[in-house]
N, C-alpha and C positions, 0 to 999 in steps of 0.2 A: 246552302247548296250552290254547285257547281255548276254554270256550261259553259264546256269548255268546246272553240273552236279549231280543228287541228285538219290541215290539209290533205286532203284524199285525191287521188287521180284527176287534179287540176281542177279539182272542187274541195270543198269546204264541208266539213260535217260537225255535226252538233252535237258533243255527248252531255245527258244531265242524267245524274244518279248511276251512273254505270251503263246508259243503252242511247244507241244513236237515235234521236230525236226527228236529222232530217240534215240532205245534203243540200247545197247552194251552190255558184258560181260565184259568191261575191263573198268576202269575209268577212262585213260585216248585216249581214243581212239578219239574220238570228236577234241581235241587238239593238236591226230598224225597227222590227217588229214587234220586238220585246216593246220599245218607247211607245208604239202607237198602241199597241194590246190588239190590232186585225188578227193573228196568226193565231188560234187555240193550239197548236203543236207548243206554242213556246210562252203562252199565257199560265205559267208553274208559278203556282203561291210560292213562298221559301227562298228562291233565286238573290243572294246576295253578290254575285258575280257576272262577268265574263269575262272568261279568258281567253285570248287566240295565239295559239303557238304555233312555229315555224316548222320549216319540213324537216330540221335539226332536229326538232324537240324544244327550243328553247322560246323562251314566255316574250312576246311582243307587245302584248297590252294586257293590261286590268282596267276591268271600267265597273266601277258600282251600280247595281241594277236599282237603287233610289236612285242615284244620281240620271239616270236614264229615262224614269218616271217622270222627274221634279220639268215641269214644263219651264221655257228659258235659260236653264241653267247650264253653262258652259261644263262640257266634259272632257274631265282630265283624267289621262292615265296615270294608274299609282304604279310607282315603284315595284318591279318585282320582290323587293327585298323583304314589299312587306307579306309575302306568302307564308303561311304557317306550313311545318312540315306536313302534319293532316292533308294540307290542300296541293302539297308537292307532289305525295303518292298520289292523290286521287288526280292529276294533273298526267302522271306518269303511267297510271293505267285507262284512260282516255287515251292518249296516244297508244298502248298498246292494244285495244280492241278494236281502233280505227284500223290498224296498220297489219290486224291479223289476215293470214292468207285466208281465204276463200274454199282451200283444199279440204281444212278440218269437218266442211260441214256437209261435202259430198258424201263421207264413208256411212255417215250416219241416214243419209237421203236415201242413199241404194240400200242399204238394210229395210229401210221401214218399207221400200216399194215391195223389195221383195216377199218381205213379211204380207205386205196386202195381197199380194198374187198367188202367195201360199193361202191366205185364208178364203180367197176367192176359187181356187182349185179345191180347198174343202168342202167349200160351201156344192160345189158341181157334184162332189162323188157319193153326198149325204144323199139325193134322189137317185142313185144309181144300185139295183141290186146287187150291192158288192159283199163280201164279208169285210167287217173294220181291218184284217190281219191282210188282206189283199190288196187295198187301198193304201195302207202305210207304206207297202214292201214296194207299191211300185212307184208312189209318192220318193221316196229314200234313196232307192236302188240306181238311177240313175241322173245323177245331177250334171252329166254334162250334157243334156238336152236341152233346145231349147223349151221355155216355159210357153205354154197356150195361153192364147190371148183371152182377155176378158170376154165373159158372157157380156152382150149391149145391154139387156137390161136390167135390173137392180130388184131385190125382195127387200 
């Protein structure tokens, strides 16, 4: 297993196994921690790597996560050449979820709100002697209004 460190907004973030782990200001921070074992975000059995690439994309160090462990022992960057294609993709799609916009996970934020304020306007019209056929039609009928605000407190 991977982590790989790739530059975000004048910081440093950590991807292992596909999800960002944690941002830094320093790059190698992730792999101080890793040596000392203080940090449980980055205390990951498995970890045979770290990687950190440039704002290019392109691979600036390997460091072996034994070699990081082994107390005294001088660390040496390997060779990017020695990368297997496996660890090229999974190198290439850490860059791409560091580097995804932000916008994707609005559309889906405002659905789910709205959906709660629809369930929360059901929840109000259930105590009110209405017919269910009267409640939907006016529920439906007008959606350029604005939506009422939540009841304060909770059943």
């Amino acid at each position: 297993m991977l982590a790989i460190t790739v530059p975000f907004l004048e910081k440093f973030a950590c991807v292992v196994a596909g999800k960002i782990i944690g941002l830094s200001r320093h790059n190698d921070y992730f792999e101080y921690h890793y040596r000392l074992r203080d940090l449980k975000k980055i205390r990951i059995e498995g970890l045979t790597k770290f990687i950190r690439v440039d704002g290019q994309g392109q691979v600036e160090s390997i460091m072996l996560a034994e070699a990081l462990l082994t107390k005294g022992a001088k660390i040496e960057s390997q060779p990017a050449e020695s990368l297997t294609d496996e660890e090229k993709v999974e190198i290439a799609a850490a860059i791409e979820l560091v580097n995804q916009p932000p916008q994707e996970e609005q559309p889906t934020n405002q659905q789910s709100e709205t959906e709660n304020e629809s369930e929360g306007a059901e929840a109000t019209t259930d105590n009110v002697d209405e017919t269910p056929d009267e409640s939907n039609v006016a529920a439906t009928s007008s959606p350029t209004k604005k939506s009422r605000p939540r009841p304060n407190r909770r059943r």
